[in-house]
C-alpha positions in Angstrom: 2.2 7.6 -10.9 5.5 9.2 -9.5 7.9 8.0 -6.9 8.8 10.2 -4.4 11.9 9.5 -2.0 15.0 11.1 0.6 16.6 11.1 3.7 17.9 13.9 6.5 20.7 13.0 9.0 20.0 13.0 12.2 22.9 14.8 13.4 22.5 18.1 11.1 26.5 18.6 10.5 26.7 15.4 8.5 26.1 15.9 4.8 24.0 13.8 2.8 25.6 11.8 0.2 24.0 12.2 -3.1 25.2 8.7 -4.4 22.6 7.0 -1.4 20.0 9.7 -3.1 20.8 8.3 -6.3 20.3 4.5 -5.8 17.4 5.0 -3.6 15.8 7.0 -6.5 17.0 4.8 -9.1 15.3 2.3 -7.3 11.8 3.2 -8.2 12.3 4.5 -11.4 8.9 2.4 -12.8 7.1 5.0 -11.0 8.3 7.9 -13.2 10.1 7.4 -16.7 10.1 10.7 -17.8 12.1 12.7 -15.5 14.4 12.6 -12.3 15.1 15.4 -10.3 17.6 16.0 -6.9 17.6 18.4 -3.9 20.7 17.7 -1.8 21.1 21.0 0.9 23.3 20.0 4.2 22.0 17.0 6.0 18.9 16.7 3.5 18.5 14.8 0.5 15.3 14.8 -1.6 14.6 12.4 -5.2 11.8 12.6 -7.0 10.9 10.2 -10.2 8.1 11.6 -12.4 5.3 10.2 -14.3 4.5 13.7 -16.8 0.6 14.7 -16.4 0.2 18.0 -16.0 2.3 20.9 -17.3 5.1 18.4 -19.2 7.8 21.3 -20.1 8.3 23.0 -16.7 7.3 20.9 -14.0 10.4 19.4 -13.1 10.6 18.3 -9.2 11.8 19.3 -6.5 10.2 22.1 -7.0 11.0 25.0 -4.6 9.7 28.8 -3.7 10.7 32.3 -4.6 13.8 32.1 -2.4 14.1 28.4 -2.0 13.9 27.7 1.2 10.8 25.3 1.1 11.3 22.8 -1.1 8.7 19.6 -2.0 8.5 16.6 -3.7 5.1 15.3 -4.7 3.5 11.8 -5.6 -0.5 12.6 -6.9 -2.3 15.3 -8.4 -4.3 18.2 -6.5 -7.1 18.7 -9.0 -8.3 22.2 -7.3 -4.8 23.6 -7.8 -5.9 25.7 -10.6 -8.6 27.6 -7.9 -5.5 27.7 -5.4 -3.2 29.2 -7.8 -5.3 31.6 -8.5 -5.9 33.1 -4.9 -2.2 32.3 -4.0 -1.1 35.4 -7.1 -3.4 37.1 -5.5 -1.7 37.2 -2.5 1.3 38.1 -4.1 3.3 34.7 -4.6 4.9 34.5 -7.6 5.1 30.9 -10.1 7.5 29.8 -12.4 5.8 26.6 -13.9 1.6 25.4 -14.3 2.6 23.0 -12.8 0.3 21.7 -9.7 2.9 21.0 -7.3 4.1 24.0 -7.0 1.0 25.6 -5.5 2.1 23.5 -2.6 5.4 25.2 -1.5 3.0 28.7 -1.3 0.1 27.3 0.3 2.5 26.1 3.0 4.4 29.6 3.5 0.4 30.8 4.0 -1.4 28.6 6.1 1.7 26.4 7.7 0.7 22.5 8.2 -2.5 23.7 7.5 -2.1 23.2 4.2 -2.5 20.1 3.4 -6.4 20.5 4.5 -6.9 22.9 1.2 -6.2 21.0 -1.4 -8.3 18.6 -3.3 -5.6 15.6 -4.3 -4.7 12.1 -3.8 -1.0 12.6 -2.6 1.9 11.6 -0.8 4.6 14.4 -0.3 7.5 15.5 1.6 8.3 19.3 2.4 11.8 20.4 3.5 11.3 23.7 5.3 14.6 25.2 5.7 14.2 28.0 8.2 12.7 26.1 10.4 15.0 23.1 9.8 12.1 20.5 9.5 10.6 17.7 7.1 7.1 17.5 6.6 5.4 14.5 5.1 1.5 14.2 4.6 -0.6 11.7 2.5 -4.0 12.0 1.5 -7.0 11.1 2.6 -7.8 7.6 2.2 -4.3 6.6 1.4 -4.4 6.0 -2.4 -0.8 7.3 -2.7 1.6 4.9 -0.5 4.3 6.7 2.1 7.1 4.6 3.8 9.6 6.2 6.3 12.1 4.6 9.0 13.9 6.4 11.9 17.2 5.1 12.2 20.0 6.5 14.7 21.6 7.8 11.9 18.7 9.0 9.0 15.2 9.6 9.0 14.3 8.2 6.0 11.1 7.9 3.5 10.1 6.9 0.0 6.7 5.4 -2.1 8.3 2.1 -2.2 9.9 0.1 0.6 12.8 -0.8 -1.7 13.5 2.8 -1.8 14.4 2.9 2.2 16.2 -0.5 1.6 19.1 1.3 -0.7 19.5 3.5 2.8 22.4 1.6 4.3 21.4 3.0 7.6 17.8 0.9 7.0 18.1 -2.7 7.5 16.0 -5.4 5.7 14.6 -7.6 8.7 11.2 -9.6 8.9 8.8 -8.6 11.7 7.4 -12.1 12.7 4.3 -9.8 14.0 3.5 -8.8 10.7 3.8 -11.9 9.3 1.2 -13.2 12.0 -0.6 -10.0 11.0 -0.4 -10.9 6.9 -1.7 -14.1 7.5 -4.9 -13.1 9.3 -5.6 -10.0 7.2 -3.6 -11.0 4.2 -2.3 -7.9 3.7 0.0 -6.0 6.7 -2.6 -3.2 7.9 -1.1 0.1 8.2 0.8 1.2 9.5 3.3 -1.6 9.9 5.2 -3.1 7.1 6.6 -6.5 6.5 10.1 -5.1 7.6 11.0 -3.9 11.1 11.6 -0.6 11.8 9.9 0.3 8.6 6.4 1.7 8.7 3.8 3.2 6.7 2.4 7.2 7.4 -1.5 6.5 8.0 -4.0 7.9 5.5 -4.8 11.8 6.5 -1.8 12.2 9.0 1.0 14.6 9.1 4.4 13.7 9.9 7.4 15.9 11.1 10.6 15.4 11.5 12.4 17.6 14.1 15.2 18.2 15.8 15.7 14.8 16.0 11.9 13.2 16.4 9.3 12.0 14.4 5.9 12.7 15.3 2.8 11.9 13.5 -1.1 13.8 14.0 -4.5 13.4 12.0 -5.3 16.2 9.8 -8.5 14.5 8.4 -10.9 12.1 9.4 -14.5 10.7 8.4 -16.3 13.0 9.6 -19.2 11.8 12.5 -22.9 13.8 12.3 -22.8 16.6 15.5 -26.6 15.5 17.3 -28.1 17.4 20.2 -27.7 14.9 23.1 -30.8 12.7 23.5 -31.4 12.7 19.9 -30.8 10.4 16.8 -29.9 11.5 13.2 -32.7 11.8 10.6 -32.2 9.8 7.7 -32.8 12.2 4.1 -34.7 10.2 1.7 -33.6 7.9 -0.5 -34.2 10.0 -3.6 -31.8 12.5 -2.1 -29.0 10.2 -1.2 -29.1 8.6 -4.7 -28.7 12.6 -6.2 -25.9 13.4 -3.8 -24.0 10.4 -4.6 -24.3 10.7 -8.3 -23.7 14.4 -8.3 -20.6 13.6 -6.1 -19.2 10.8 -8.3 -19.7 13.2 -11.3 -17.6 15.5 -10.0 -14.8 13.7 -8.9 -14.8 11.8 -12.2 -14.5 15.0 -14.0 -11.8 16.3 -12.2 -9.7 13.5 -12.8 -9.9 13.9 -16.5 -7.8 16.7 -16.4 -4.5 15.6 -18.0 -2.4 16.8 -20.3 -1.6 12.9 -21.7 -3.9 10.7 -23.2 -5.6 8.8 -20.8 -8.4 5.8 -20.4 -10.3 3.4 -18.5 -10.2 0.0 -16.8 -13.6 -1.1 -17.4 -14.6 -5.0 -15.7 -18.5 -4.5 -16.8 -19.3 -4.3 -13.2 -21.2 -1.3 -11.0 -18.2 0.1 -10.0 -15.9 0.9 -13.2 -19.6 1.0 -15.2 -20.4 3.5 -13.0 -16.9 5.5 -13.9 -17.9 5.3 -17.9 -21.2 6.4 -17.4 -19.6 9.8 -15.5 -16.6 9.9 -18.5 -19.3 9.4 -21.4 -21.5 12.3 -20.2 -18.2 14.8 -20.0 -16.5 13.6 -22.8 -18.7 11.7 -25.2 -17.8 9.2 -27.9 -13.9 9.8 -26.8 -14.1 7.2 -24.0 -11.1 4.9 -24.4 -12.0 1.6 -22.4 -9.6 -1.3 -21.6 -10.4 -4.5 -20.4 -8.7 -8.3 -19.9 -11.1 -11.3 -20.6 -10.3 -14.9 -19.6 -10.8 -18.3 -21.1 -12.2 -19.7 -18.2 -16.2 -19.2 -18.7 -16.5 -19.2 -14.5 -14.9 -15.8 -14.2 -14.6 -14.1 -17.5 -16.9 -11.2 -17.9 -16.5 -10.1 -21.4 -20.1 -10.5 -22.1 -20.7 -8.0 -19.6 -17.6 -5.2 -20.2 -18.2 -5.6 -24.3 -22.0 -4.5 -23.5 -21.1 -1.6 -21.7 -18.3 -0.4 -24.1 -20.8 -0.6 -26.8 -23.5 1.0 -25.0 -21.6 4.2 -24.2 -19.8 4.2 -27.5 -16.6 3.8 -25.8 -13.0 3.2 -27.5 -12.7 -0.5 -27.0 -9.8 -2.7 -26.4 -9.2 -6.1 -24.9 -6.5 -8.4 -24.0 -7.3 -12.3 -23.4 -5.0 -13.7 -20.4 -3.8 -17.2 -20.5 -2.7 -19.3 -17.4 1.0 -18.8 -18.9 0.8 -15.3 -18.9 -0.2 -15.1 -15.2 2.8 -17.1 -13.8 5.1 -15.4 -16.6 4.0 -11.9 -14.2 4.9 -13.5 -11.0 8.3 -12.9 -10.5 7.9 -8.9 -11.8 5.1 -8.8 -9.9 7.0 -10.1 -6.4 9.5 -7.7 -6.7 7.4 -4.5 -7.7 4.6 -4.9 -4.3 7.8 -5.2 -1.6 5.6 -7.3 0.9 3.1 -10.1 0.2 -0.4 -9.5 -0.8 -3.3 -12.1 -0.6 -5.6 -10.7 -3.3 -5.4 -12.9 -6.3 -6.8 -9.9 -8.4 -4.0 -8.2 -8.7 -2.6 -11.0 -11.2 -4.9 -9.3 -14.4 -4.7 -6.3 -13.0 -1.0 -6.1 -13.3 -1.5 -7.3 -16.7 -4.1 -5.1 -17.6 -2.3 -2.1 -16.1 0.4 -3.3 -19.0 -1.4 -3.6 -21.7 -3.0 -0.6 -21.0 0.4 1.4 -20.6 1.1 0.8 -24.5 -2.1 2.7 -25.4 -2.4 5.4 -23.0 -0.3 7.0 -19.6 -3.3 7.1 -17.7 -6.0 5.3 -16.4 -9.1 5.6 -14.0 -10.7 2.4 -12.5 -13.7 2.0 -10.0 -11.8 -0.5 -7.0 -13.4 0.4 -3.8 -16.6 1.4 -5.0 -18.4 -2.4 -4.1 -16.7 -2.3 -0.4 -17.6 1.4 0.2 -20.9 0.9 -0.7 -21.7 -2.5 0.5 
């Protein structure tokens, strides 16, 4: 993952100071290891951390256009961007790196805010278009990549991580007792508030803009409903065909996500879901499945007998950590300091763990959370 962060004043003849760019980037530095990069132009300030995947040598962010006016940093990978590119030379735009974010900046100078509907990504990003003197933010889809922003009287401000905004001084860290109310019903804060006042998160497949001095936020994507004649009810395909579309759709996606230029792996639990993701990786890449999994001593919840059977049935890679009670409260304090607000979802004790021990062997990982609860 990347970390993507920045700030514009709200009155546009105050500079921005680079040192607040700094710290807030600084601040989320275990999102990207590899690289930093700055964009400081008048009142604007953008900081990008970078996790290398794609196009290691030249894909530095902020990455900007021919004449650099529109500038972007980017959080996720748009894995049609190779399709884009294509038609975007075609049209006369002219690239200086392979990397995928830069197909962003000239989709943008085509289509507009339009273009966030084109690409094929799980994203969060923020676009400074300087003619027009405005800062576009957009997040995908179904919100795998996080976006934070708050507009203060002095800065509009944004970043992956709340403790980005908090190194803002113009963004004050102070608990909203509604979200607290909120966390302990849903044990989690539902989007788009945050535990902090005045600090909120962009909604999955929304657009925001910032100004002239307002923020406004509009869906560009939603689930999208069957059109019926009135009077009339939707006919269900057969079962056979649903089966095929969903396992020709999880194919694909699978197979566009193994396109990295780093090693990369697998969280596999032996359940449907991250079985499900092995099958897809085995059949495109056979016998070079890399599988990683955490077991527990506890007999009530460990499921190595199942992950161990898959691995060895798909020929897969294999490696395992077993997690001890110590280990888990060892991660607690890390782990309190890296989600910003308070989680009820015990789970993501091993998976932090696993997400470690994982890190040593390869930079990138798929996993199959979500699959249970979308299909359920």
């Amino acid at each position: 993952m990347c970390g993507i962060t920045g700030f514009i004043s709200v009155d546009p003849s105050r500079p921005a100071d680079p040192g607040i760019l700094r710290s807030m980037t600084d601040a989320i530095a275990h999102r990207g290891p590899d690289d930093a990069g700055f964009h400081v132009e008048g009142g604007v300030a953008l900081g990008m951390r970078r996790l290398s995947i794609i196009d290691l040598e030249t894909g530095q962010q902020p990455i900007s256009n021919e004449d650099g006016s529109i500038w972007v940093v980017f959080n996720g990978e748009v894995y049609n961007y190779l399709e884009l590119r294509e038609g975007l030379i075609s049209r006369g735009h002219r690239f200086k790196t392979r990397s995928d974010t830069e197909v962003l900046v000239h989709l943008y100078e085509e289509s507009g805010d339009e273009f966030v509907t084109a690409i094929n990504a799980m994203a969060a990003l923020a676009l400074w278009d300087g003619r027009r003197r405005r800062l576009v933010l957009a997040r995908d889809r179904l919100g795998k990549k996080p976006l934070h922003y708050a507009l203060t009287p002095e800065a509009f401000v944004f970043g992956s991580e709340i403790k980005a905004l908090l190194c803002h001084p113009a963004v004050r860290a102070e608990v909203d007792h509604g979200s607290v109310a909120r966390y302990l019903v849903h044990e989690h804060v539902p989007c788009p508030r945050t535990i902090y006042r005045g600090i909120l998160k962009l909604r999955p497949g929304h657009l925001g803009i910032f100004e002239g001095g307002r923020f406004t936020e509009r869906p560009y994507w939603d689930v999208p409903a069957p059109r019926l004649a009135e009077g009339r009810t939707a006919a269900a395909p057969p079962l056979t065909q649903v089966e095929e579309d969903i396992r020709q759709t999880l194919l694909d996606a699978v197979k566009c996500r193994l396109m990295s230029d780093v090693p990369l792996g697998v969280f596999l639990s032996g359940g449907i879901d991250s079985t499900s993701i092995v099958a897809c990786m085995s059949r495109v890449a056979p016998g070079s499945v890399r599988s990683f999994s955490v077991a527990f001593g506890e007999p009530s919840f460990d499921e190595s007998v199942h992950f161990r059977k898959v691995a060895r049935y798909f020929n897969t890679q294999h490696e395992e950590r077993l997690l001890t009670p110590a280990a888990l409260l060892d991660v607690l304090p890390a782990l309190a300091s890296t989600i910003d607000e308070p989680l009820g979802d015990a789970s993501i004790l091993p998976t932090y763990l696993l997400s470690q021990f994982t890190r040593e062997r390869v930079k990138v990982a798929l996993g199959g959370d979500g699959g249970d609860e979308l299909l359920a």
